[in-house]
C-alpha positions as CSV (number, residue, x, y, z in Angstrom):
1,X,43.6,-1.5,15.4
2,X,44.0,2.2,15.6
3,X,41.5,4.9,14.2
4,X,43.7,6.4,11.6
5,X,44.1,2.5,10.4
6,X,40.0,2.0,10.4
7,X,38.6,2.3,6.8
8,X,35.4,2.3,5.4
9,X,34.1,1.5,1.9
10,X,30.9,3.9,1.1
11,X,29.1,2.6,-2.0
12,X,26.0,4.9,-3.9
13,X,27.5,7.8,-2.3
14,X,26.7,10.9,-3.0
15,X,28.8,14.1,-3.9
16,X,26.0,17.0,-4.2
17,X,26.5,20.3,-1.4
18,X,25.9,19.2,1.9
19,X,25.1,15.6,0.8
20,X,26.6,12.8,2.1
21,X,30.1,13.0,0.5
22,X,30.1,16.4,2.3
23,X,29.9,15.0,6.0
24,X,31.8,12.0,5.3
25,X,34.5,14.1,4.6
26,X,34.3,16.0,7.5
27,X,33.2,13.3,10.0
28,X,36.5,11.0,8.3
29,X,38.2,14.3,9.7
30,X,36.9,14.2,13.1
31,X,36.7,10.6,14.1
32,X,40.3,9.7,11.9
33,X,38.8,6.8,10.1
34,X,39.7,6.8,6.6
35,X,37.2,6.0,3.5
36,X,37.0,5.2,-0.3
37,X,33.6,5.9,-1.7
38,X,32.0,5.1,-5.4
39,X,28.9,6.9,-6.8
40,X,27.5,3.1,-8.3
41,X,25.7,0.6,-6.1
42,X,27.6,-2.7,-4.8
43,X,28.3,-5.3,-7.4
44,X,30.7,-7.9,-7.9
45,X,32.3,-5.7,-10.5
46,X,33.0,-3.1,-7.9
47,X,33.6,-5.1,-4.8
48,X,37.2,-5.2,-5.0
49,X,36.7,-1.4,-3.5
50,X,36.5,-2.5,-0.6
51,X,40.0,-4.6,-0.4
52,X,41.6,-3.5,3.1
53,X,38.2,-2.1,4.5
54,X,37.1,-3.2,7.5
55,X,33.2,-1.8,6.4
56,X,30.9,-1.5,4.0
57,X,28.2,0.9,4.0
58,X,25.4,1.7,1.1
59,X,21.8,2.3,1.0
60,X,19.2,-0.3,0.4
61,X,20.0,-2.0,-2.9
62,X,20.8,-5.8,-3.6
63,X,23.4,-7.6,-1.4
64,X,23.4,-10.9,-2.6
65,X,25.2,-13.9,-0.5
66,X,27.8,-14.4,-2.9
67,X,29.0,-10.4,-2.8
68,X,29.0,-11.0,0.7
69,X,31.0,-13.5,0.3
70,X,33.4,-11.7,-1.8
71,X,33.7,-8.1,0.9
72,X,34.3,-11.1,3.9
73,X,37.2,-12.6,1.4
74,X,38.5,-8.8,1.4
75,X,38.7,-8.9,4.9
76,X,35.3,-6.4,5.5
77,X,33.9,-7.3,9.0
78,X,30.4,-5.1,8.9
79,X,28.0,-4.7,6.6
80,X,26.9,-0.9,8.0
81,X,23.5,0.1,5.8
82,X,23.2,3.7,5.7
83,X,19.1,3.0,6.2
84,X,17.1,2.3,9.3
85,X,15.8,-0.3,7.2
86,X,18.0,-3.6,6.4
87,X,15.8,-6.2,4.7
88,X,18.0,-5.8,1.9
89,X,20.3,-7.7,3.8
90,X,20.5,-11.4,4.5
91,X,21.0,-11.2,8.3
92,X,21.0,-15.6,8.2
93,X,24.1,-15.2,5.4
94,X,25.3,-12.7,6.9
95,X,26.2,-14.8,10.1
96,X,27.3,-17.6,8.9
97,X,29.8,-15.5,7.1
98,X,31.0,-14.1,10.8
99,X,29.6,-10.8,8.9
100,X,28.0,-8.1,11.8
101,X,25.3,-5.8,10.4
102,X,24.2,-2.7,11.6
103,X,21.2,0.0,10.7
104,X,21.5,3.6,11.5
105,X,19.2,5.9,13.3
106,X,18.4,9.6,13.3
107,X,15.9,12.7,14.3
108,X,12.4,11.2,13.3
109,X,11.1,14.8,13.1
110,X,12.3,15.0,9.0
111,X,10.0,11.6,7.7
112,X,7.2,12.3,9.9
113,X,6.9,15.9,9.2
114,X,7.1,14.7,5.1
115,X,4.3,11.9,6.2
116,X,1.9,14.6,7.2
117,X,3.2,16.8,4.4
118,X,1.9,13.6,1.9
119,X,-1.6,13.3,3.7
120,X,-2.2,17.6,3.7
121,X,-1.2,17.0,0.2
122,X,-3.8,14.2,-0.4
123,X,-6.8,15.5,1.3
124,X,-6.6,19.3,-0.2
125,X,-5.3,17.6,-4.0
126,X,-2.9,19.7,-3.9
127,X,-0.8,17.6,-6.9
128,X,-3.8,18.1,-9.2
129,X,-3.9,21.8,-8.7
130,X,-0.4,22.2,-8.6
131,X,-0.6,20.7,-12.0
132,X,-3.5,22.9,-13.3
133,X,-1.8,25.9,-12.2
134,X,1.3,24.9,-14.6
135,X,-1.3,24.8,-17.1
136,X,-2.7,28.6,-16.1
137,X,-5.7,26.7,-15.0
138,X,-6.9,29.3,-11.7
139,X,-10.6,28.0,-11.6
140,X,-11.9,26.3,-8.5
141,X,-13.7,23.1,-10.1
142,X,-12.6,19.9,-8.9
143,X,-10.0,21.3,-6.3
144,X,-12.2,21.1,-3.6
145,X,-10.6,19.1,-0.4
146,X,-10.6,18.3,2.8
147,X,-9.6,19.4,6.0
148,X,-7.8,16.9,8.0
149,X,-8.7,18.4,11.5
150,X,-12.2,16.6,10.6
151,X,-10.7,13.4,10.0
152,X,-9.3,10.4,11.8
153,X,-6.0,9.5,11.4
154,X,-4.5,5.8,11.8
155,X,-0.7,5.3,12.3
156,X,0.2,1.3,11.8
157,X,4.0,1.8,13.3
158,X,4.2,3.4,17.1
159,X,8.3,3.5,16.7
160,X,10.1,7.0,17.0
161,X,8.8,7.9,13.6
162,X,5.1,6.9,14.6
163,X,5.0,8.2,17.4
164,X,6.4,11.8,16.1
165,X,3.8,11.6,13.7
166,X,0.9,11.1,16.3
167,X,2.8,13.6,18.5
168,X,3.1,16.4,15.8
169,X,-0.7,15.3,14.3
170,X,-2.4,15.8,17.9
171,X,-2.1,19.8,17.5
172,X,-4.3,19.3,14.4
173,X,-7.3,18.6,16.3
174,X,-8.3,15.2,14.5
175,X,-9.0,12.3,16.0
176,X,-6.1,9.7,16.1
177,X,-6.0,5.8,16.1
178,X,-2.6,3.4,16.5
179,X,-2.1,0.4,16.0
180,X,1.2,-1.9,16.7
181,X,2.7,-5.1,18.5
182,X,4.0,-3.2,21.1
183,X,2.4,0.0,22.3
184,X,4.4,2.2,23.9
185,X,3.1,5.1,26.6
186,X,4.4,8.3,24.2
187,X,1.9,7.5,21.3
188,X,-1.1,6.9,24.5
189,X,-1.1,10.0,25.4
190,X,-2.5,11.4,22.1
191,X,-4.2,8.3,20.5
192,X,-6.1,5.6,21.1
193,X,-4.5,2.1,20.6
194,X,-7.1,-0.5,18.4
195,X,-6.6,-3.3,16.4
196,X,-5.7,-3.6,13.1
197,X,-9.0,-4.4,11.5
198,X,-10.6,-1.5,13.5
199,X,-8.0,1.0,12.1
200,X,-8.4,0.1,9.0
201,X,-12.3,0.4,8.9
202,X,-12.6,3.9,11.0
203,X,-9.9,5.8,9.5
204,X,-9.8,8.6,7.0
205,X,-6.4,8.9,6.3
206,X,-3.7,5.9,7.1
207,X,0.2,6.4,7.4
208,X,2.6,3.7,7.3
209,X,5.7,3.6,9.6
210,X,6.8,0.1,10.8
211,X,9.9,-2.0,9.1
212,X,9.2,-4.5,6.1
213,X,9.7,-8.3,7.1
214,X,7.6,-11.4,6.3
215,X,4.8,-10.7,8.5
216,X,3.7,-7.6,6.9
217,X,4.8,-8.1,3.3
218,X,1.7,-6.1,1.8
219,X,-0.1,-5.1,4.7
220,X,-2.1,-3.4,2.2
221,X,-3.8,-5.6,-0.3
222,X,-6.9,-6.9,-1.4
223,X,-8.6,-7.7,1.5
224,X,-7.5,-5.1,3.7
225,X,-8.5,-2.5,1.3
226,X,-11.8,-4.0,1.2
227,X,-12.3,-2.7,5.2
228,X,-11.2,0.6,4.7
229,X,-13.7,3.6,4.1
230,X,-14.6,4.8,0.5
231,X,-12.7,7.9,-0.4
232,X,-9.6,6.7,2.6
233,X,-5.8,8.0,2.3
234,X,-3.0,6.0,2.2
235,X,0.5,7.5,2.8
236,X,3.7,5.3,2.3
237,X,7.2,6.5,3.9
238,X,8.4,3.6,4.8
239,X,9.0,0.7,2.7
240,X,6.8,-0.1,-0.4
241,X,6.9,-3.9,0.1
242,X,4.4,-2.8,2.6
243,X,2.0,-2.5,-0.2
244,X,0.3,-4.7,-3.2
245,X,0.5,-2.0,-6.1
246,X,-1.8,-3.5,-7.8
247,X,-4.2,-3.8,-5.6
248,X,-3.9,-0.4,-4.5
249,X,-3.8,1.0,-8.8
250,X,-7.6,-1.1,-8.4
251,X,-8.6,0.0,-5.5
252,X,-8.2,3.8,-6.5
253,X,-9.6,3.2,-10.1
254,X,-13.0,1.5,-7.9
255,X,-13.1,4.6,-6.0
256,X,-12.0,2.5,-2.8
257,X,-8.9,4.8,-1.9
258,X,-9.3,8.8,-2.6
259,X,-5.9,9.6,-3.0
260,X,-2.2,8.0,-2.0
261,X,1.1,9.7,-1.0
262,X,3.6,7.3,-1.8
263,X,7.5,8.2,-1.0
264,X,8.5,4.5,-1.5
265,X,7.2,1.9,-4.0
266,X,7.8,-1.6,-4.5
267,X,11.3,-2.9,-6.6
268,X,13.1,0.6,-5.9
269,X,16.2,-1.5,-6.7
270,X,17.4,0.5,-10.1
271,X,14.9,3.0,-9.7
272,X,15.9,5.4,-7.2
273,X,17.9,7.6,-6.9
274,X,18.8,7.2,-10.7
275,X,17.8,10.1,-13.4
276,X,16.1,7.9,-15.8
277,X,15.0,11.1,-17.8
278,X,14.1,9.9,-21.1
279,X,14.4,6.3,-20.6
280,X,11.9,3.6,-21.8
281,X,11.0,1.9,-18.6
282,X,9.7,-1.5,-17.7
283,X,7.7,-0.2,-14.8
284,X,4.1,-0.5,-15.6
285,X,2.5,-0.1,-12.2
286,X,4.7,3.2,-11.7
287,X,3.8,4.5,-14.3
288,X,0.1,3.9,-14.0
289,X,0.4,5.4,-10.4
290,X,2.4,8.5,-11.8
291,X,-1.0,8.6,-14.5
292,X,-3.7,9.1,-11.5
293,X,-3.9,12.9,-10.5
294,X,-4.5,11.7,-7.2
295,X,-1.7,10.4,-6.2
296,X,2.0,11.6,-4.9
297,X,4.5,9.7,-5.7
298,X,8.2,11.3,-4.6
299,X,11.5,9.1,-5.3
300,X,12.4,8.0,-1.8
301,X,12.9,11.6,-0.3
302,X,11.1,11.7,3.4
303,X,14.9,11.5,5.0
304,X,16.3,13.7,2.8
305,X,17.1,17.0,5.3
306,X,20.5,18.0,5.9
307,X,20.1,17.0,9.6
308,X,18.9,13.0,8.6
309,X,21.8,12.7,6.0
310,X,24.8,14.0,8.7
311,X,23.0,12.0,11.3
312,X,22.8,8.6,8.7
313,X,26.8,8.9,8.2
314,X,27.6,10.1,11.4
315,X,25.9,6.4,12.3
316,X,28.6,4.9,9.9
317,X,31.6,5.9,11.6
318,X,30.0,5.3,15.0
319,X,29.2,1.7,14.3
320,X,32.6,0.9,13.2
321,X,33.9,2.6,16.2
322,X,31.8,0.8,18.5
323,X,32.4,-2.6,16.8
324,X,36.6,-2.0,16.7
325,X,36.1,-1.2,20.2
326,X,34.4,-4.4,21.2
327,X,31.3,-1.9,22.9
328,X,27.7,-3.0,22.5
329,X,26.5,-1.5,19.3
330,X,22.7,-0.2,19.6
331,X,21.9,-0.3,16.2
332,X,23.4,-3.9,15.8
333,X,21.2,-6.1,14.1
334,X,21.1,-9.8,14.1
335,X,19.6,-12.5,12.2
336,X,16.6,-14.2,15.0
């Protein structure tokens, strides 16, 4: 099949300046791979889109079996999420339906930069005082913080966007602990591998940055909030299965956690990147997080640079290529 015949389905697209509609244009233009594109998430209702597509490509949302069922009655091939994350996906359905799935990939520097953003935020309560300031409040009481070069930082996640973390972190000065399955030589140079339990009980400040699956579906709850220092800060920019809501909303009302920096939460699905100004919302945990002044909570944004969001569609049009071309596909994934 030739390149001007390729076409891909984009679903929750966006159209704002320099957003993702904007380089999809322009990469359609330089790779000759043609595209329809809706602004609504996939849904049986909409799935017809995709009828003479050989891809479909959307952000995580819901992807049940039976609308995969329907795109591979269309005649899609790949399921191409525009996420490094694809738990959203069924890989097990996925191939039994002869349906090939891919992630994309892009600069780490944007989410880890944002990570340590969130924790500079946290430790100098910078969303209380931003707050007070609104309010013409200039006094100094209660706004005292922290400075992080005299704390110890833990990174659970030594990938590219770990690693960048610990890499950019080290010119802080602060001590720095890692912990993951496979340690790579990058993050040893400027921290010291542990396990988990001893991360968790040493740290100051602790960043998320590994991939949500079954094995560490609420890496922090309960019991491993009950090792962590009193006063600790957690950051979240990966995946917000990775944490037990409500045990974190009871472990900052005890006193436990000092402040949280969360980009993701759990059941995003409906949530973001919707304006739900004015709407009545059945989200009780959110909305008792939004209540605490100290904590951050930002709609799913660490990615969001001009640079990550060319680089995320870019990864589109370069997965269908590779797969059309029968050429090994690095950001293939497969069900295990």
């Amino acid at each position: 099949m030739e390149n001007n015949k390729l076409k891909i389905c984009f679903y929750a697209l966006r159209d704002f300046d320099y957003d993702e509609l904007y380089f999809t244009k322009e990469l359609s233009k330089e790779t000759g791979i043609d595209y329809v594109w809706s602004p609504d998430y996939p849904d049986m209702n909409n799935a017809d889109l995709a009828k003479g597509c050989v891809a479909v490509s959307f952000p995580p949302c819901a992807c049940p079996r039976e609308l995969m069922e329907k795109f591979r009655s269309l005649g899609v091939k790949y399921i191409c999420c525009r996420s490094i994350g694809y738990d959203h996906v069924n890989l097990n359905d996925a191939k039994e339906l002869g349906l090939r799935v891919s992630n994309v990939g892009y600069t780490p520097n944007g989410v880890a930069n944002y990570a340590i953003m969130l924790m500079l935020m946290c430790l100098r309560r910078m969303g209380h005082i931003l707050k007070r300031v609104e309010l013409q409040d200039y006094s100094l009481k209660a706004k005292i913080g922290r400075d992080i070069s005299n704390c110890t930082v833990g990174v659970i996640g030594t990938g590219r966007i770990g690693t960048t973390v610990l890499q950019h972190l080290s010119g802080f000065g602060c001590r720095l602990l890692a912990y993951d399955l496979y340690q790579n030589d990058a993050a040893k140079k400027v921290a010291e591998y542990v396990d988990l339990d001893t991360l968790l009980k040493e740290a100051d400040v602790i960043t998320l940055h590994v991939n949500a699956n079954e094995s560490n579906y609420h890496i922090i709850c309960k019991d491993s909030l009950a090792k962590m220092k009193d006063g600790v800060v957690i950051v979240n920019t990966a995946r917000g299965k990775l944490i037990d809501d409500r045990a974190l909303i009871d472990a900052i009302e005890s006193g436990k956690v000092g402040a949280a920096g969360l980009d993701v939460v759990e059941n995003e699905d409906g949530l973001y990147y919707y304006n739900h100004m004015g709407d009545v919302m059945n989200r009780e945990d959110l909305a008792i997080l939004r209540s605490f002044p100290n904590v951050i909570i930002s709609p799913h944004t660490a990615f969001y640079t001009r640079q990550d969001v060319r680089e995320m569609v870019e990864g589109i049009f370069t997965a269908v290529q590779l797969f059309e071309e029968g050429k090994e596909n690095p950001h293939e994934v497969r069900a295990k």
